[in-house]
N, C-alpha and C positions, 0 to 999 in steps of 0.2 A: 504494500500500500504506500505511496507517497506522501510524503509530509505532509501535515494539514497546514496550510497559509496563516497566519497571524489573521486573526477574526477582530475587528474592531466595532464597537458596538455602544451607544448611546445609551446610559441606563437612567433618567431622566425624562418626563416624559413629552412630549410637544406643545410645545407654547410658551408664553412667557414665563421666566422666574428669574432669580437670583444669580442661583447658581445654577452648571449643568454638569455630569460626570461621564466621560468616555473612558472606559476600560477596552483594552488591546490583550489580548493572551500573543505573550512573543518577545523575544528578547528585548529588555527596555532598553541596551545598547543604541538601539534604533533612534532614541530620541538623540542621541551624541550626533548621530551620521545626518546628509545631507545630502538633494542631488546637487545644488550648491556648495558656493564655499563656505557660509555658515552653516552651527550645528540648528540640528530642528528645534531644540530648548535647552536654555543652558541654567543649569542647579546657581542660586545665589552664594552658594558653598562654595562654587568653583569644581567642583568634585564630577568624575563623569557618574552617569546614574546608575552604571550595574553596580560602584561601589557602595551605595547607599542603603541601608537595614531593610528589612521585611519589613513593613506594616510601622514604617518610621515619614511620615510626608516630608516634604522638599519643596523649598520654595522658590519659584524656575518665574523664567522668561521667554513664553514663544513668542519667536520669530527673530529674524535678524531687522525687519524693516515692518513698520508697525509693530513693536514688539506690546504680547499681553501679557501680564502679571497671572500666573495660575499654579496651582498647588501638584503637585509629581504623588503617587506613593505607590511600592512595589507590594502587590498581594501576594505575588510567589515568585518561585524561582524564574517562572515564566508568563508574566499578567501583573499589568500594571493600572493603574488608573490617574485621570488627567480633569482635575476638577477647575472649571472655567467660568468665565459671566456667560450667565441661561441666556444670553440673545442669541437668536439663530444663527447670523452672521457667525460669532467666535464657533459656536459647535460645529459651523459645516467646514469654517477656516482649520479646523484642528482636525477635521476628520480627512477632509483632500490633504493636507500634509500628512497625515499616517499613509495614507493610502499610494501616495507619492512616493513617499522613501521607503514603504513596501515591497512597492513592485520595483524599483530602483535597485534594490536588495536585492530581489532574488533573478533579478536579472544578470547581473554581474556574476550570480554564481552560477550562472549558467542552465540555471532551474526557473523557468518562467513558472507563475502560478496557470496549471492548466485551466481549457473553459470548465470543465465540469465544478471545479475548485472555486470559478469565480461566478456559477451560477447558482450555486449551495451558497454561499457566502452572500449574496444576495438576496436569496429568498430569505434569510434569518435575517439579516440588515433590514429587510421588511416589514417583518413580524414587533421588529423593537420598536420600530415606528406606528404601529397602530393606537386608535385611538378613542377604539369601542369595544367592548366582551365579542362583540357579532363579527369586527373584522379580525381581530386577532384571531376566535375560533378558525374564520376562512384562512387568514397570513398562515398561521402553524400548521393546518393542511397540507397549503401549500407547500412550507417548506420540509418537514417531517415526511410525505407522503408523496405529491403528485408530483413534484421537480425531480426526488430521487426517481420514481419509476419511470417517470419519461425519461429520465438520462441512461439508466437501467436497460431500457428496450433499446436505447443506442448504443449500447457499450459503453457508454461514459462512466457508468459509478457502481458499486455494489450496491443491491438491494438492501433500503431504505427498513432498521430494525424494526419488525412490527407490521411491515409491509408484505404484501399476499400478490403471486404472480401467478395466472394460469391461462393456460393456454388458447384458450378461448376471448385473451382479453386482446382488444386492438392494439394495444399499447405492450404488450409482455413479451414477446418477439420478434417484433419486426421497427425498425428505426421508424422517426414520425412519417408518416407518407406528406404528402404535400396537403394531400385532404384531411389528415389532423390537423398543419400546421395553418390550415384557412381557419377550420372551426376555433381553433387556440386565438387567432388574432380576431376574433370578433369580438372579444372577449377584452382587448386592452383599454378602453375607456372602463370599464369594470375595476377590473386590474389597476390602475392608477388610481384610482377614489379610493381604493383600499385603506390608502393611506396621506391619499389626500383628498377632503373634503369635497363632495357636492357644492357650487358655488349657487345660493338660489337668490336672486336679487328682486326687491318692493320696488317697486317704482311706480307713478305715478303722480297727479298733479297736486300743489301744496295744498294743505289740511286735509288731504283724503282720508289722514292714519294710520299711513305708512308706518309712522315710531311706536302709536301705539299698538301695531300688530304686532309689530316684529317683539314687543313685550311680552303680547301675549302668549305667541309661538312658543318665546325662551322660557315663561312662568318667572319673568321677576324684570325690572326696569332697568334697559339697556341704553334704549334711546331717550334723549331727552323730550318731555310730548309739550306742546305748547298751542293753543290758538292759534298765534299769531302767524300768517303764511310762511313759508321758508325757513322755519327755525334751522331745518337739518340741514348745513351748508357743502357738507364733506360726505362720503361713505363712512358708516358706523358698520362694523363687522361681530356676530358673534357668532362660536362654533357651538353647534348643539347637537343631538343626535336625536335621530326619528325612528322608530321602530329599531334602535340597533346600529344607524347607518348613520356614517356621520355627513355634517350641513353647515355650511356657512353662511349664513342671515347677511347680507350687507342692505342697511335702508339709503336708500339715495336721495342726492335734493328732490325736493319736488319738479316738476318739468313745467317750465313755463318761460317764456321772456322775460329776458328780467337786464336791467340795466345798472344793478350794482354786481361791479368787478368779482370780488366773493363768492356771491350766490349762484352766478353766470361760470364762475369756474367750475363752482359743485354742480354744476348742469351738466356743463360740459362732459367732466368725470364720471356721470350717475349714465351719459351716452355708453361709453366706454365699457361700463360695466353690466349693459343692458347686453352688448357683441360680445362679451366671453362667459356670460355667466351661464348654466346649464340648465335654467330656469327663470323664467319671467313671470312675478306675482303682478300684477297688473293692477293694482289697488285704486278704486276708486268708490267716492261719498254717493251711497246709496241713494240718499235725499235730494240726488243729482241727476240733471240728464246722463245719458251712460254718453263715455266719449267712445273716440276712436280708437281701438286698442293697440297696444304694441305688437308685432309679429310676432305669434306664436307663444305667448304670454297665456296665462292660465288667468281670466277675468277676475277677481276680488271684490264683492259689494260691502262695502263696510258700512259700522251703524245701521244694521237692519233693524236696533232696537229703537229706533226713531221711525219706524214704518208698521202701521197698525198691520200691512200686510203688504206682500211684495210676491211677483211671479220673475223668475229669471230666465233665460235657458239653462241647458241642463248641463252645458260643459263651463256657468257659473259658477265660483264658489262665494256662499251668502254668509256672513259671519258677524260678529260683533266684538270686535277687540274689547268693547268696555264690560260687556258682561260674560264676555265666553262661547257666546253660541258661537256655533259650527269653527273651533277652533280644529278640536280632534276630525272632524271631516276633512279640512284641507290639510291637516299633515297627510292623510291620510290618501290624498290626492298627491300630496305631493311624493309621498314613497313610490306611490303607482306610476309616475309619471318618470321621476329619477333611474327607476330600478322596476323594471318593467317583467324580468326574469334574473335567475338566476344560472349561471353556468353549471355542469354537471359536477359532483362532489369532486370525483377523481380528475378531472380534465388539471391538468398544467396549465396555469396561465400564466399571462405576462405580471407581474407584480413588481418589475424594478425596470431599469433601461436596459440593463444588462439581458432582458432576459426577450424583450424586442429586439436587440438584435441578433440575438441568437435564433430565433425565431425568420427574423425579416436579415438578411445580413446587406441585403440591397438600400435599407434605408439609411 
């Protein structure tokens, strides 16, 4: 069996905080080396780090050029940990240098990390990253299961412990055919929400209630709610989860002409984020003519509790931010909408980049 590649992995969980901790299993000498001519982090000791105690921290400086202040400490002979400021930026800046002087490493000895090495290592890179019970149950499938047999059926890897091969499976002996590797790719917008967020964006025109929906979605007060038109100048973002699946809330300015600089910008921006987001709630004041809807937006009647009674169509969703009605309905529309099926248990899918291209090697 070939050496297993140095696994480096994020044990902290996504999103803001304080601090964050990457733990690496593999020689901490790595932090001394460089593909450059500075080291990757140098100890304030001066001392190179394999000399430093088990389970003793070290107070370092990564980088040679923006250098950060962060804490070293060896958990064993082989597995260290690299505790950081929690903003994303530092955690993914310290994860591409591990990743860098990694393969930098085992290149020189002549030992590249093979694919099969670097698509295990992937789907677990994955899994760290999830950020619901429902995708992690899916991410550890994946990597526990369906990436080992699919590599399995190619020669790539031993069978996955725990895992069940028989002959009758498409997958158990014979390499992927091309018509797995179509059904696998249909499957990568899937794959990607794993582990990053459905983006589902309110928009609509000011005082419709865009802020206070998007409260009521999340059960507690996100957005600031006010009268007066235009309060919400900027995108407001919050991450929730719906049945299991995780969702990103952004409310946008309200959409209208508007001749102050500020609110004309958060218009601008509320466009932007109407073209990438993976859903359009379309919110508008019930007690109003209905307008023109956005493309492909899911309609929103807000303050229906201002209406003795009201007839909609039936691809409307009718709700009341202020008291709750039909809240549990349009989640409910919106899981259907987002996530319309599910991939088959066993199928491998794409869950990292790494594993698109392996997949697609043309893209």
């Amino acid at each position: 069996m070939p050496e297993s590649p140095p696994q480096i992995d994020v044990l902290t969980p996504p999103g803001r905080g304080a601090v964050a901790v990457i733990s690496c299993t593999g020689d901490v000498a790595i932090l001394d080396s460089s593909a450059s001519s500075s080291p990757l982090c140098v100890a304030r000791d001066g001392y190179p780090f394999a000399n430093h105690a088990i389970n003793r921290i070290t107070f370092a400086r990564w980088g040679a050029e923006h250098p950060e202040d962060v804490v070293v400490c060896r958990t064993s002979e082989h597995a260290f940990e690299i505790h950081c400021h929690g903003g994303r930026a530092a955690v993914e800046r310290i994860r591409a240098d591990l990743a860098g002087v990694i393969e930098d490493a085992s290149t020189r000895k002549g030992s590249p990390i093979d694919e099969r090495q670097r698509l295990l290592a992937a789907a677990w890179d994955a899994v760290s990253r999830a950020t619901t019970l429902r995708t992690a149950d899916l991410l550890l499938h994946q990597a526990e299961v369906a990436w080992p047999r699919a590599l399995q059926a190619s020669g790539r890897c031993e069978p996955a412990e725990g895992a069940t091969f028989s002959a009758d499976h498409p997958q158990a002996d014979a390499p992927p055919s091309p018509e797995w590797r179509a059904q696998t790719l249909e499957w990568v917008e899937f794959g990607r929400h794993l582990t990053e967020p459905w983006t589902v964006a309110l928009v609509g025109k000011p005082n419709a209630g865009k802020s206070s929906l998007m409260n009521a979605l999340a059960g507690f007060q996100r957005s600031i709610v006010n009268p007066t038109p235009g309060t919400t100048r900027d995108a407001v973002t919050l991450d929730v989860a719906f049945d299991g699946w995780p969702v990103r809330l952004v409310d946008t300015a309200g959409l209208r002409d508007s001749t102050d600089e500020l609110e004309a910008a958060g218009i601008e921006r509320a466009r932007g984020v109407i073209a990438s987001a993976d859903l359009v709630l379309h919110v508008f004041d019930a007690t109003e003519p209905q307008p023109e809807f956005v493309e492909h937006a899911i309609p929103v009647a807000n303050k229906i509790d201002l209406l003795p009674e009201f007839t909609w169509s039936a691809r409307t969703a009718t709700v009341s931010a202020l008291t709750g009605a039909g809240i549990d309905q349009l989640i409910e529309a919106i899981v259907a909408h987002l996530i319309p099926h599910e991939p088959p248990r066993g199928l491998a899918i794409p869950i990292a980049p790494e594993h698109l291209t392996h997949l697609n090697p043309e893209t």
